[in-house]
mmCIF file of the C-alpha atoms, coordinates in Angstrom:
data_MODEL
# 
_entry.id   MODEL 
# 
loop_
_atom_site.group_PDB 
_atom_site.id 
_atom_site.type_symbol 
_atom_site.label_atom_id 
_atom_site.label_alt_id 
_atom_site.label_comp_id 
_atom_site.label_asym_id 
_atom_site.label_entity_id 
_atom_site.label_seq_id 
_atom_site.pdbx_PDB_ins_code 
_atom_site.Cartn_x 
_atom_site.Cartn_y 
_atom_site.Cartn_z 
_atom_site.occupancy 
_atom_site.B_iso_or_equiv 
_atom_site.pdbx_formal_charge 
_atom_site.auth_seq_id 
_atom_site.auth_comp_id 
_atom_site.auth_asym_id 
_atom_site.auth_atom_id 
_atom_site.pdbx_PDB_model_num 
ATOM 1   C CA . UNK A 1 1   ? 123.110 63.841  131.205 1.00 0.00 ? 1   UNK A CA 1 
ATOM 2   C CA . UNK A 1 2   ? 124.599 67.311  130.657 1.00 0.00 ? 2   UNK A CA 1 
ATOM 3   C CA . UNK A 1 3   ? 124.924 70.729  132.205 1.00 0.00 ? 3   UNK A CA 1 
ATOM 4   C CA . UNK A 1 4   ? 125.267 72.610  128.443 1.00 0.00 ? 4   UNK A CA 1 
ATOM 5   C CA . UNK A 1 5   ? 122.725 74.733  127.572 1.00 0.00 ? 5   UNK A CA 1 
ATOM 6   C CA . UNK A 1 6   ? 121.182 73.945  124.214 1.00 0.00 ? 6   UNK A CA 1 
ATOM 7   C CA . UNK A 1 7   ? 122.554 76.668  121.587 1.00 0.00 ? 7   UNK A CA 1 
ATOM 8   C CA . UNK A 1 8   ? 120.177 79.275  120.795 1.00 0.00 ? 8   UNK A CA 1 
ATOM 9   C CA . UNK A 1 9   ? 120.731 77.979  116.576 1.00 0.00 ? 9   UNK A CA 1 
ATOM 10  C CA . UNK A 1 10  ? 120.418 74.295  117.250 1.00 0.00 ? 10  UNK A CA 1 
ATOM 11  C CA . UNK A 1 11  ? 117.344 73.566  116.981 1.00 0.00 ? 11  UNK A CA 1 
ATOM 12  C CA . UNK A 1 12  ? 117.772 70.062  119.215 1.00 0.00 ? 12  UNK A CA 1 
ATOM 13  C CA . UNK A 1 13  ? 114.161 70.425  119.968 1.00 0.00 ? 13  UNK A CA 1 
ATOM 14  C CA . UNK A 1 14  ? 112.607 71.431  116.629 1.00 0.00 ? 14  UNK A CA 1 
ATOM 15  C CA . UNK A 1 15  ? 110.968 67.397  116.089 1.00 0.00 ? 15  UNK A CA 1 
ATOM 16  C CA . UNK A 1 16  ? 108.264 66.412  114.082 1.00 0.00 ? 16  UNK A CA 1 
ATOM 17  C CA . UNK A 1 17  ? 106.278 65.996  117.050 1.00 0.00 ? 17  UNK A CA 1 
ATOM 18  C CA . UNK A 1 18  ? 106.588 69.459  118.475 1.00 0.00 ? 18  UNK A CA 1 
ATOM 19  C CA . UNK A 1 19  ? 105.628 70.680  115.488 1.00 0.00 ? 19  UNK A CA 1 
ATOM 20  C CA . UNK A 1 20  ? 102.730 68.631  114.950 1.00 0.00 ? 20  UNK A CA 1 
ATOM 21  C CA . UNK A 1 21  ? 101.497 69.558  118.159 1.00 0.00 ? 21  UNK A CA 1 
ATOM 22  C CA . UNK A 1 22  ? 101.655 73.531  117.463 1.00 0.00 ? 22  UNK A CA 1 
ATOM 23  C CA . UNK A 1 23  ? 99.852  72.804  114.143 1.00 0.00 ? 23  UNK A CA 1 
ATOM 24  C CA . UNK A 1 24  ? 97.296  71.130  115.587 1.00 0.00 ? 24  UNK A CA 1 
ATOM 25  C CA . UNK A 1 25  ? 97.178  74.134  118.466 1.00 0.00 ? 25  UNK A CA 1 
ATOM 26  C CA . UNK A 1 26  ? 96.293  76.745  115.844 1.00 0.00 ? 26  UNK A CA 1 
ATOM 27  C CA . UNK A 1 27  ? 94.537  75.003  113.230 1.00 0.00 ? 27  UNK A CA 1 
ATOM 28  C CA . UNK A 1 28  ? 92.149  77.539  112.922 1.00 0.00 ? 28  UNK A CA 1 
ATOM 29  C CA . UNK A 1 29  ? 95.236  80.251  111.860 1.00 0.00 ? 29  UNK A CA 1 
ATOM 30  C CA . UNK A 1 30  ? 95.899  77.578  108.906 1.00 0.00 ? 30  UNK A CA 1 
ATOM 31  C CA . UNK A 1 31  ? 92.838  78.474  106.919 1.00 0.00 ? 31  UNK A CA 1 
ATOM 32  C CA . UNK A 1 32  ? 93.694  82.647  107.909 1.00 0.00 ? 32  UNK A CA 1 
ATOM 33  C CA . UNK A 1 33  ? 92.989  84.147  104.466 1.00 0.00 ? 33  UNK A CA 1 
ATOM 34  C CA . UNK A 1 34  ? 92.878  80.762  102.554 1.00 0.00 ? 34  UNK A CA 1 
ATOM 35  C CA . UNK A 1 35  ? 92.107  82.336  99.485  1.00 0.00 ? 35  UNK A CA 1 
ATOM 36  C CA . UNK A 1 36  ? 95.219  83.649  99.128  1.00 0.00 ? 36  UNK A CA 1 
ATOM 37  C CA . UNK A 1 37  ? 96.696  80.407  99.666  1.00 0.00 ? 37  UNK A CA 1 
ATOM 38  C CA . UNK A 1 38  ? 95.247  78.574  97.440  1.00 0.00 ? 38  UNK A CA 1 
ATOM 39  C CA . UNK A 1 39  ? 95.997  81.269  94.629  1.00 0.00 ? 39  UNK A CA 1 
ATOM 40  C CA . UNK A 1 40  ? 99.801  81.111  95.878  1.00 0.00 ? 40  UNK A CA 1 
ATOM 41  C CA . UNK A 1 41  ? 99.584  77.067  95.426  1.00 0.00 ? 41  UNK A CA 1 
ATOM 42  C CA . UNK A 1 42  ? 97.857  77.555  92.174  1.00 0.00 ? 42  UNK A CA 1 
ATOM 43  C CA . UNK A 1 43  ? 100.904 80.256  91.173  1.00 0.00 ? 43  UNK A CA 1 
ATOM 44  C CA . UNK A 1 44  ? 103.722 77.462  92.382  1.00 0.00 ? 44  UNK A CA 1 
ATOM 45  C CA . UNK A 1 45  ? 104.404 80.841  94.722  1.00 0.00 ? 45  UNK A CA 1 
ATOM 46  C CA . UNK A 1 46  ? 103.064 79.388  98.332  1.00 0.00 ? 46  UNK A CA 1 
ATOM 47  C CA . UNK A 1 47  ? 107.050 79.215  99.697  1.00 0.00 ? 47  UNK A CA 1 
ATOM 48  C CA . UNK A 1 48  ? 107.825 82.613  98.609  1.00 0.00 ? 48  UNK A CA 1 
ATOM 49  C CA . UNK A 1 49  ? 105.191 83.983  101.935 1.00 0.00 ? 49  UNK A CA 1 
ATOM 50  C CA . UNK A 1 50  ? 105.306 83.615  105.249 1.00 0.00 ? 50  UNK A CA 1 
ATOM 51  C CA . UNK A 1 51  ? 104.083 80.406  106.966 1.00 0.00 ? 51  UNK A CA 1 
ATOM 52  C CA . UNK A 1 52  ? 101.141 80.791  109.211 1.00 0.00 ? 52  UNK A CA 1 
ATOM 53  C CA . UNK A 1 53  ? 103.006 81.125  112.590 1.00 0.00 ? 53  UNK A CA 1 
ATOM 54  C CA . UNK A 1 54  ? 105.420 83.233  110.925 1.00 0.00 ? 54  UNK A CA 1 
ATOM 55  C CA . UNK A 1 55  ? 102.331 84.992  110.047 1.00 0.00 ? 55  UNK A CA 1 
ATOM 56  C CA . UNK A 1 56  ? 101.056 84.938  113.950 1.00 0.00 ? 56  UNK A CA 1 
ATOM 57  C CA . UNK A 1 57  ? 104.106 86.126  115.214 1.00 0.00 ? 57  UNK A CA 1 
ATOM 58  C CA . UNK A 1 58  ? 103.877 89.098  112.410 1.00 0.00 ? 58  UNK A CA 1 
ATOM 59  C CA . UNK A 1 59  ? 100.711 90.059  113.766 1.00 0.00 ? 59  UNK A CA 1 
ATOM 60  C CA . UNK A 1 60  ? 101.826 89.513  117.780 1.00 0.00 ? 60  UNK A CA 1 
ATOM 61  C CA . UNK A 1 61  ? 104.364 92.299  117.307 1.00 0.00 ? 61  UNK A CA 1 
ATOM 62  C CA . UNK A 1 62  ? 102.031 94.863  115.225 1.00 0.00 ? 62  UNK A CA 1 
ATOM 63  C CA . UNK A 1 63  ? 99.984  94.370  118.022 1.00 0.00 ? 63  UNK A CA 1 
ATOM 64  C CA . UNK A 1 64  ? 102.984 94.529  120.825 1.00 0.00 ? 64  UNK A CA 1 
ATOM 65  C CA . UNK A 1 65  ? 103.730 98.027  118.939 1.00 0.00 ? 65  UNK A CA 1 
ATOM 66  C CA . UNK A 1 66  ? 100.860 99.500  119.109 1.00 0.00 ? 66  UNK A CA 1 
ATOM 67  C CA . UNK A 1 67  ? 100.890 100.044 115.552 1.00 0.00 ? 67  UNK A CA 1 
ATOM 68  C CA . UNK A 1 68  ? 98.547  102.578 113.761 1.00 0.00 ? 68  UNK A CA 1 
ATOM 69  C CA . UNK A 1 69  ? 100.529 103.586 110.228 1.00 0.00 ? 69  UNK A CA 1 
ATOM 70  C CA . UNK A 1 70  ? 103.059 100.225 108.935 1.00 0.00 ? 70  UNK A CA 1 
ATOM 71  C CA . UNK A 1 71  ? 104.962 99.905  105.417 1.00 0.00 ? 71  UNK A CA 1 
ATOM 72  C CA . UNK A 1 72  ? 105.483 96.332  104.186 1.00 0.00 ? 72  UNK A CA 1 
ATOM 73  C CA . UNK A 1 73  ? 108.173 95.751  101.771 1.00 0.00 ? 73  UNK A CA 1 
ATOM 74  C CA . UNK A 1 74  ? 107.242 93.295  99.529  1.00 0.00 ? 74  UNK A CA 1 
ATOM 75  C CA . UNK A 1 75  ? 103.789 92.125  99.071  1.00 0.00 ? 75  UNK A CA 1 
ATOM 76  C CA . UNK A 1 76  ? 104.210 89.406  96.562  1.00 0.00 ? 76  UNK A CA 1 
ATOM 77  C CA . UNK A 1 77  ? 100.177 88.103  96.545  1.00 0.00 ? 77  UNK A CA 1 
ATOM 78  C CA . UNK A 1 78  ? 99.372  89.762  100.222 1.00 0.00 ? 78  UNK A CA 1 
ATOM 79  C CA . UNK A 1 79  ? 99.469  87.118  102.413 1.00 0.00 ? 79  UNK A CA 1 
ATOM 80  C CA . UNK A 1 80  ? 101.529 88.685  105.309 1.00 0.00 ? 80  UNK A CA 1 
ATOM 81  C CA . UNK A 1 81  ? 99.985  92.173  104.422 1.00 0.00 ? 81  UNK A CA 1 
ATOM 82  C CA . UNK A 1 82  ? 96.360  89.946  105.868 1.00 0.00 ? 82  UNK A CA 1 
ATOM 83  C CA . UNK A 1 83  ? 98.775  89.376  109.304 1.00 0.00 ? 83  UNK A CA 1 
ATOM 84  C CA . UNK A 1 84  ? 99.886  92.751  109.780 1.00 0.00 ? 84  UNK A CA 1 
ATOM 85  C CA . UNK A 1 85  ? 96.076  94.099  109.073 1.00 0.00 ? 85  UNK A CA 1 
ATOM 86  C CA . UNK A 1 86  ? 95.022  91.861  111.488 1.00 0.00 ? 86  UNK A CA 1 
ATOM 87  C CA . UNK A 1 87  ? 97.294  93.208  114.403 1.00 0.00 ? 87  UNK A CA 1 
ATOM 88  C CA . UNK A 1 88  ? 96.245  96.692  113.318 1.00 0.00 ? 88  UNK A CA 1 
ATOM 89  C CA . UNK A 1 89  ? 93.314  98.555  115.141 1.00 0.00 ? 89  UNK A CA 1 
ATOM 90  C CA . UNK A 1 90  ? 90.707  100.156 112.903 1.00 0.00 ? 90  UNK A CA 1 
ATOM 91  C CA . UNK A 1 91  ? 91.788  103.243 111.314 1.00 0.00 ? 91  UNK A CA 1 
ATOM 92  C CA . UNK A 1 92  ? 95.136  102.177 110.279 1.00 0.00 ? 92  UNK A CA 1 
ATOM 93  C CA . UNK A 1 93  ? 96.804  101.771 107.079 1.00 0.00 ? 93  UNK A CA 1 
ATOM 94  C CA . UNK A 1 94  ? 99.092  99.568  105.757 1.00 0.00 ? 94  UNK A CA 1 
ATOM 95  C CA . UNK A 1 95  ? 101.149 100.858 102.612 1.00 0.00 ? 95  UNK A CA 1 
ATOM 96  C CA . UNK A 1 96  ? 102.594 97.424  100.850 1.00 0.00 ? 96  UNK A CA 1 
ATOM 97  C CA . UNK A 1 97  ? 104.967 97.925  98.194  1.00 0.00 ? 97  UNK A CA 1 
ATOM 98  C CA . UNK A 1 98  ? 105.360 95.268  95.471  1.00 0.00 ? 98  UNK A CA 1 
ATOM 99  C CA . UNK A 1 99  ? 107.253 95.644  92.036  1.00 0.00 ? 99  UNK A CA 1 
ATOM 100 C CA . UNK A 1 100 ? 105.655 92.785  90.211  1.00 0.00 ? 100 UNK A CA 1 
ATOM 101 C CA . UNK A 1 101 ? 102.371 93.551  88.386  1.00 0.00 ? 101 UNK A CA 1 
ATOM 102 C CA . UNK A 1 102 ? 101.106 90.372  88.570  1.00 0.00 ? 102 UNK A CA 1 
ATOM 103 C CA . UNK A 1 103 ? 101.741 90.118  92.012  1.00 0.00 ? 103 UNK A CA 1 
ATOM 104 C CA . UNK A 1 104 ? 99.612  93.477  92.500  1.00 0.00 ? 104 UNK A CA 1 
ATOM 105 C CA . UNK A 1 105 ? 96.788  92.936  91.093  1.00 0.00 ? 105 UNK A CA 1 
ATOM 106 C CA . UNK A 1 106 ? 96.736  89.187  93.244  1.00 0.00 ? 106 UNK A CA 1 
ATOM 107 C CA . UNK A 1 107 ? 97.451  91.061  96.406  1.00 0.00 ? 107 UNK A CA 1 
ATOM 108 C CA . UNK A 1 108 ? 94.944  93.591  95.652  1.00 0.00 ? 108 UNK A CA 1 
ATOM 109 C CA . UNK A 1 109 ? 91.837  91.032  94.299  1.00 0.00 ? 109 UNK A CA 1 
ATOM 110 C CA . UNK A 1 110 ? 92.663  89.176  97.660  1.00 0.00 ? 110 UNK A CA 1 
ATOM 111 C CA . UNK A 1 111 ? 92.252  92.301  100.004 1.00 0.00 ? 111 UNK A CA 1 
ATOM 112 C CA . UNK A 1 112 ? 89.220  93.620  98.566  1.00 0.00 ? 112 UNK A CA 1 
ATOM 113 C CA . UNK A 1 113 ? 88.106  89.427  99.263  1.00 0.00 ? 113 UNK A CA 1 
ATOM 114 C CA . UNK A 1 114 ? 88.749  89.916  103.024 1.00 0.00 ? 114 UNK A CA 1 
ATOM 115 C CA . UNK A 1 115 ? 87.066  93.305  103.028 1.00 0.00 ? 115 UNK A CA 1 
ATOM 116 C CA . UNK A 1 116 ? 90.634  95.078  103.833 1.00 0.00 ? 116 UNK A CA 1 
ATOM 117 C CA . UNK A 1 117 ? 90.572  97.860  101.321 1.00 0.00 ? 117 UNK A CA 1 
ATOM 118 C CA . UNK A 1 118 ? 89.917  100.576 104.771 1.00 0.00 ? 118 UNK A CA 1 
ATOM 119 C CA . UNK A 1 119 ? 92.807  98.984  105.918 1.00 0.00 ? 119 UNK A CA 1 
ATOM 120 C CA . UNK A 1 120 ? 95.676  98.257  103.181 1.00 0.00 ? 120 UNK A CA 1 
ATOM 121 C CA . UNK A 1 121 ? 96.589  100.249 100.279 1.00 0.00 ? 121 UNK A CA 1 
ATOM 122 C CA . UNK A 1 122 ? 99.422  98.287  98.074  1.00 0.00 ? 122 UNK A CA 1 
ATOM 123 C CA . UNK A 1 123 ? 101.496 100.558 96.242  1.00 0.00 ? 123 UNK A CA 1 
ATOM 124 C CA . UNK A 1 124 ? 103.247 99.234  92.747  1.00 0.00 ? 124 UNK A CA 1 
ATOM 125 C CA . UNK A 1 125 ? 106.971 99.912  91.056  1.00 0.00 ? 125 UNK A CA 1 
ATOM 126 C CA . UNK A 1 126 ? 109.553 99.758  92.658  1.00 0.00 ? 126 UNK A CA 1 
ATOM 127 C CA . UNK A 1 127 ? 110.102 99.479  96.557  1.00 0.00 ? 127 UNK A CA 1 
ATOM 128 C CA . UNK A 1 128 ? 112.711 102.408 96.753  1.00 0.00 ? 128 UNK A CA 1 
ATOM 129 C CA . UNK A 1 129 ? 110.649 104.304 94.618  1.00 0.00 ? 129 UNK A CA 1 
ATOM 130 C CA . UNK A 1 130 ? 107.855 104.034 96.415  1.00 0.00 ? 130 UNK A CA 1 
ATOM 131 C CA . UNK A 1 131 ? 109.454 104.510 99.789  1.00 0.00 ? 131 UNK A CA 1 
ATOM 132 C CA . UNK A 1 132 ? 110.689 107.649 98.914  1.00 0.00 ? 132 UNK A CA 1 
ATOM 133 C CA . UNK A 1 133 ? 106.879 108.832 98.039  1.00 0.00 ? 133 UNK A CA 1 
ATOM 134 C CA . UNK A 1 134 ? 106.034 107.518 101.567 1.00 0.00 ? 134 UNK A CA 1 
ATOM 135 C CA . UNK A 1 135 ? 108.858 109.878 103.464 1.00 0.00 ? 135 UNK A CA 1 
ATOM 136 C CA . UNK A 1 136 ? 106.296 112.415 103.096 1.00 0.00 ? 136 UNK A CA 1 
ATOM 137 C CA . UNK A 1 137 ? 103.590 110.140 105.691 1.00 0.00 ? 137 UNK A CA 1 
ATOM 138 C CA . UNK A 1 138 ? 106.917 109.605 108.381 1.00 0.00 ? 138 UNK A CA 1 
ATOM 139 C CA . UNK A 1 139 ? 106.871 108.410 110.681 1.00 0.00 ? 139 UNK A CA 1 
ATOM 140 C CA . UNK A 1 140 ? 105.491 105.248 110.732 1.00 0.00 ? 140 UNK A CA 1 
ATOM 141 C CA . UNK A 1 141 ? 105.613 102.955 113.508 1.00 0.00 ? 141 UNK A CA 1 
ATOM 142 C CA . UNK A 1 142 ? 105.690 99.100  112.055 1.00 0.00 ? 142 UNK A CA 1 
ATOM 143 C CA . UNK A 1 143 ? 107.855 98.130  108.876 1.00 0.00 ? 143 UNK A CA 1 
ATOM 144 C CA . UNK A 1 144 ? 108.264 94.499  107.493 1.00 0.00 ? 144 UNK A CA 1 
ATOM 145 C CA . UNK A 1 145 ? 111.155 93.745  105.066 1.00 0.00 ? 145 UNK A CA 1 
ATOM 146 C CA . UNK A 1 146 ? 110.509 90.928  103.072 1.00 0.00 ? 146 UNK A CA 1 
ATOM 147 C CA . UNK A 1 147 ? 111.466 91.227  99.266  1.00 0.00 ? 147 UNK A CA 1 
ATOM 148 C CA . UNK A 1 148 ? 115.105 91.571  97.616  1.00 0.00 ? 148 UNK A CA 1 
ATOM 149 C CA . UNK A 1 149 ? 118.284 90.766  99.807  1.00 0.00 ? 149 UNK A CA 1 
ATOM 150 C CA . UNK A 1 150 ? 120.517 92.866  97.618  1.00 0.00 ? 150 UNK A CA 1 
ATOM 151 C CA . UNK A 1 151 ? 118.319 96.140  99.130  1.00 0.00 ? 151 UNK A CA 1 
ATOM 152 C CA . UNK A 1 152 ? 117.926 94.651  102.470 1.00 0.00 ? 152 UNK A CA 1 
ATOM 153 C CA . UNK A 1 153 ? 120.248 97.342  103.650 1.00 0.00 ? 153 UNK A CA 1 
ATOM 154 C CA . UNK A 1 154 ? 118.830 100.308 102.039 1.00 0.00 ? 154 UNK A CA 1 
ATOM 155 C CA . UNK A 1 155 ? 115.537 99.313  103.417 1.00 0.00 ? 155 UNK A CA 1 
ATOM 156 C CA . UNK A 1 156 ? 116.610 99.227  106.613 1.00 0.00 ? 156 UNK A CA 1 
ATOM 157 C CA . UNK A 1 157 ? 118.592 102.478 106.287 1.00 0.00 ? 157 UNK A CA 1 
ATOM 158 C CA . UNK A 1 158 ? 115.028 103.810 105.709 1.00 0.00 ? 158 UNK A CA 1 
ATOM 159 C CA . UNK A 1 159 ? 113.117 102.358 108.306 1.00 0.00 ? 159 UNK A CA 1 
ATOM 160 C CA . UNK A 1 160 ? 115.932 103.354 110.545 1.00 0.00 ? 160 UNK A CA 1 
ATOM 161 C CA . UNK A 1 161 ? 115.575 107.091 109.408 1.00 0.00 ? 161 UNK A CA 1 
ATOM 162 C CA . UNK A 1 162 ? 111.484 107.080 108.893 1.00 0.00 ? 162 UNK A CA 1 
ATOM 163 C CA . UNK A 1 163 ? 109.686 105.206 111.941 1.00 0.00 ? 163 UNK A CA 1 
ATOM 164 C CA . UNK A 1 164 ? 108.906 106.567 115.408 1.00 0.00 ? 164 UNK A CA 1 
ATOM 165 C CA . UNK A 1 165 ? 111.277 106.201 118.073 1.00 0.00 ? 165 UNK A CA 1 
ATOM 166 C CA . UNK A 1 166 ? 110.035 103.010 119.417 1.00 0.00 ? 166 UNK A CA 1 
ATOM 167 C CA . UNK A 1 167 ? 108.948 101.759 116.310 1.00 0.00 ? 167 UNK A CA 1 
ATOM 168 C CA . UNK A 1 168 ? 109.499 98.241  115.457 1.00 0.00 ? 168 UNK A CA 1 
ATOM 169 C CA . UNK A 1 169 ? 111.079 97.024  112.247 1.00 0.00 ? 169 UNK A CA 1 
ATOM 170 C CA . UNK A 1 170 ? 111.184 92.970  110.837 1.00 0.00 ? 170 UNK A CA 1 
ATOM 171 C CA . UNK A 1 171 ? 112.563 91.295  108.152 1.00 0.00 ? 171 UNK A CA 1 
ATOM 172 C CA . UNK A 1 172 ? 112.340 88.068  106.890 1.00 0.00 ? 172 UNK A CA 1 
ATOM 173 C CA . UNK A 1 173 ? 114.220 85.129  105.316 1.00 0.00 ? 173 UNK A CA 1 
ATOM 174 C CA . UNK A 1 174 ? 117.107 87.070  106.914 1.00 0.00 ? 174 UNK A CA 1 
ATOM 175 C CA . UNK A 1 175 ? 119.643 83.206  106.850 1.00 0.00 ? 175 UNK A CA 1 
ATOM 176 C CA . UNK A 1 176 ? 119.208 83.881  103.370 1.00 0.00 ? 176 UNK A CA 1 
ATOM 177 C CA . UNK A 1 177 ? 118.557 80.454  102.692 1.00 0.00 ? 177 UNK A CA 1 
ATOM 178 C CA . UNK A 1 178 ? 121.973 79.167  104.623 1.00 0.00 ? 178 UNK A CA 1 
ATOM 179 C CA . UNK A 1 179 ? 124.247 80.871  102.589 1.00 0.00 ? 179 UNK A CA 1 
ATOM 180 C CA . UNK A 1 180 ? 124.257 83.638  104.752 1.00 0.00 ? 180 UNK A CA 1 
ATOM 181 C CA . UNK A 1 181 ? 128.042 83.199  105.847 1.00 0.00 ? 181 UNK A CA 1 
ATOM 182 C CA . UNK A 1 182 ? 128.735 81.058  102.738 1.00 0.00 ? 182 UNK A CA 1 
ATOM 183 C CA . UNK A 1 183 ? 131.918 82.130  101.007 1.00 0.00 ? 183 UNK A CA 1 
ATOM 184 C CA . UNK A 1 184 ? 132.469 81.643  96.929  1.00 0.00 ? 184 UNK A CA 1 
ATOM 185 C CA . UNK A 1 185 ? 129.513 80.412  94.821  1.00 0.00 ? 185 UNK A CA 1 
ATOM 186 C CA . UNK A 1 186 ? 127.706 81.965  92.311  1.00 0.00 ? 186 UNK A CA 1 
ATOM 187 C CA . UNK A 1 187 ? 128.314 86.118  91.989  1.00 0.00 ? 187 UNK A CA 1 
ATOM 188 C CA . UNK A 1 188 ? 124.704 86.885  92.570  1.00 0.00 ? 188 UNK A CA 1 
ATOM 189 C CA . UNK A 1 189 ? 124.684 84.409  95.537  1.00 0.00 ? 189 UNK A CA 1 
ATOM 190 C CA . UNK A 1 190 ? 127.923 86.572  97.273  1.00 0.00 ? 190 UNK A CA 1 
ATOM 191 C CA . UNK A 1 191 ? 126.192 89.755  96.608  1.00 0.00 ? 191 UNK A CA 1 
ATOM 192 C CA . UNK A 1 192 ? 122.954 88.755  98.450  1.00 0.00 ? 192 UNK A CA 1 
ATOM 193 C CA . UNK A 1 193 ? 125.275 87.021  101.495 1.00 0.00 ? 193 UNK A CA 1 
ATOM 194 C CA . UNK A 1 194 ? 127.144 90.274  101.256 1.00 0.00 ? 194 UNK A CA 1 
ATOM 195 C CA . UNK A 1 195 ? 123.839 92.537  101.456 1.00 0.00 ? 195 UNK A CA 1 
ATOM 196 C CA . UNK A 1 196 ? 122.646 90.141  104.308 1.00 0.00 ? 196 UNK A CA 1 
ATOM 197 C CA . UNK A 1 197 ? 125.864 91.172  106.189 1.00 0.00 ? 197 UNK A CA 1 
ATOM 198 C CA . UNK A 1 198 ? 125.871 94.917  105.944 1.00 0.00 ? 198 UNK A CA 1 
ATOM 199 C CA . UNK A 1 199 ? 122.338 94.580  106.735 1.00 0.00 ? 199 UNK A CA 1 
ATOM 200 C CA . UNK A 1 200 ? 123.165 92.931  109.937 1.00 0.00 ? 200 UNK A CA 1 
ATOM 201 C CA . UNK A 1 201 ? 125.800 95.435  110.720 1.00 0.00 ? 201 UNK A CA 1 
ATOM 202 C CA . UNK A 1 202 ? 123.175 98.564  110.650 1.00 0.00 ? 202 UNK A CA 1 
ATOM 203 C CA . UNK A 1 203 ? 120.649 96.462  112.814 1.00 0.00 ? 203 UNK A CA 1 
ATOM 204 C CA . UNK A 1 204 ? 122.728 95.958  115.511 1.00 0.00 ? 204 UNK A CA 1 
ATOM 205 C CA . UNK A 1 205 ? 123.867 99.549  115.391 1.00 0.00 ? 205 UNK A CA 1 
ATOM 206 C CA . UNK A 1 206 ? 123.036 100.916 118.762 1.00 0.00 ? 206 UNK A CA 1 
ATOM 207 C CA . UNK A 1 207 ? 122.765 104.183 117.194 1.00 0.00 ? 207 UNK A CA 1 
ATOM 208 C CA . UNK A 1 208 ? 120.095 103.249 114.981 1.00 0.00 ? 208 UNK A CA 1 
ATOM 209 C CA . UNK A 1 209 ? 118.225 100.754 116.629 1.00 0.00 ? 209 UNK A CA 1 
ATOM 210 C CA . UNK A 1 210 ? 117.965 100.718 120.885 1.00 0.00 ? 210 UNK A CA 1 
ATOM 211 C CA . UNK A 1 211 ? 117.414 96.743  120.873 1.00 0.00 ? 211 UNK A CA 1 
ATOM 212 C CA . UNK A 1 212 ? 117.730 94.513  118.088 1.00 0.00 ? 212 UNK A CA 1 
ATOM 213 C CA . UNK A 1 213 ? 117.099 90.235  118.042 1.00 0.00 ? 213 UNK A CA 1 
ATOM 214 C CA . UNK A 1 214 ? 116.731 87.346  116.147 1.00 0.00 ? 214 UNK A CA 1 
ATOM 215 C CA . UNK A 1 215 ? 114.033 84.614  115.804 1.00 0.00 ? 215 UNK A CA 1 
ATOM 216 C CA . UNK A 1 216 ? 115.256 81.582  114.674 1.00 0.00 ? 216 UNK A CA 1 
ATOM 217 C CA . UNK A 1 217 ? 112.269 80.924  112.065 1.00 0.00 ? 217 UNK A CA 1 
ATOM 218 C CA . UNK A 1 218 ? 112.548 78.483  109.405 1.00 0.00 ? 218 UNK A CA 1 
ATOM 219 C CA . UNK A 1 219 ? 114.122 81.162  107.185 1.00 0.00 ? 219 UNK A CA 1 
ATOM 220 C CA . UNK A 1 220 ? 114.892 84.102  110.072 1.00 0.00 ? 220 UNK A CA 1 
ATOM 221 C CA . UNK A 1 221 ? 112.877 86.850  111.280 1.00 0.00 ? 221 UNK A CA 1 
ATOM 222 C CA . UNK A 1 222 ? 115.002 89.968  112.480 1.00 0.00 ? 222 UNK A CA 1 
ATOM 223 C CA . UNK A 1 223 ? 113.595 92.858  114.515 1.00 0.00 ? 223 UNK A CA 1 
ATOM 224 C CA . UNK A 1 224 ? 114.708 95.998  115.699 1.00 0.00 ? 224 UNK A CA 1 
ATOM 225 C CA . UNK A 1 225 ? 113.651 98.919  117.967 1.00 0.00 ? 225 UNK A CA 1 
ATOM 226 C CA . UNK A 1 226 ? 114.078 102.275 116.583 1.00 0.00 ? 226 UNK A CA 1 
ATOM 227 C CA . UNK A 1 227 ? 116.153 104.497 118.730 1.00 0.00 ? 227 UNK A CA 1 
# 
């Protein structure tokens, strides 16, 4: 028997059967906006979203922030966007940005499914284009970052400079797929582990962001505070 304390990346108690038993705990979440699902499945694009706890804990924190105006960066067929509506009271809006106009019109035939049109307005082109039309709404007080790792710094930068003090910012698939700290590799690889860093560097600025953590998701979830 031992005195250590587990470490907080370990994941000594992630088994099979733990996660069996949370699955079975909120099977009804599984089916949340199945439509959209099964036209990621159908796209070979299900992995590129959020899982369905990832998904909960999306909407837990909207809802923890109090949320009322939220950007989402990276929409790919609106799957999280459905999350972060949920957590969202009624007269909110959530401005999604995707670049892919495939991906659009997917995210956009799925909201008007679920009846989410008051809600969500998804914006198309590119995500630093778009953000820069959305300075004008500041501030916001909920972003999610969940879309190119080479911008994952610039996007923060903006959320950093354009929500609330208070406001809440998360990102996802922030291990960048375990490569994270990898050295060498393919040039496009060391750029995105590069990006991942700097990004890392302005979230834990104390100037920028009052409190900042780490989930330890399948792929990470970072948040921040704004200060």
């Amino acid at each position: 028997m031992t005195n250590e304390k587990p470490d907080f990346f370990s994941g000594l108690y992630h088994t099979p059967e733990i996660a069996a038993y949370f699955a079975a705990l909120t099977s009804a979440d599984q089916g949340y906006a199945s439509h959209v699902t099964a036209a990621m499945e159908k796209a070979g694009a299900r992995g590129e979203a959020v899982s369905a706890m990832e998904g909960k804990i999306l909407e837990t924190l909207v809802r923890l922030s109090g949320a009322k105006k939220a950007v989402e960066i990276g929409s790919s067929y609106g799957y999280s966007a459905h999350w972060i509506a949920r957590g969202l009271p009624e007269r909110s809006r959530l401005y999604s940005l995707e670049r892919d106009p495939d991906c659009v019109n997917a995210a956009k035939d799925g909201i008007e499914v679920s009846g989410l049109g008051k809600k969500v307005t998804v914006m198309e082109g590119p995500a630093l284009d778009s953000l820069k039309t959305l300075v004008k709404l500041a501030p916001f007080d909920f972003c999610f970052i969940d879309a190119d790792v080479e911008n994952y710094p610039a996007y923060l930068r903006w959320a950093a400079a354009n929500l609330r003090p208070g406001g809440v910012v998360v990102a996802g698939r922030v291990f960048f797929r375990g490569r994270l700290c990898a050295e060498g590799g393919a040039a496009a690889e060391s750029a995105g582990a590069r990006a991942m860093r700097e990004f890392f560097h302005v979230l834990f600025d104390s100037d920028r962001f009052i409190s900042s953590a780490l989930i330890p998701a399948a792929e990470g979830f970072a948040l921040g505070i704004k200060s």
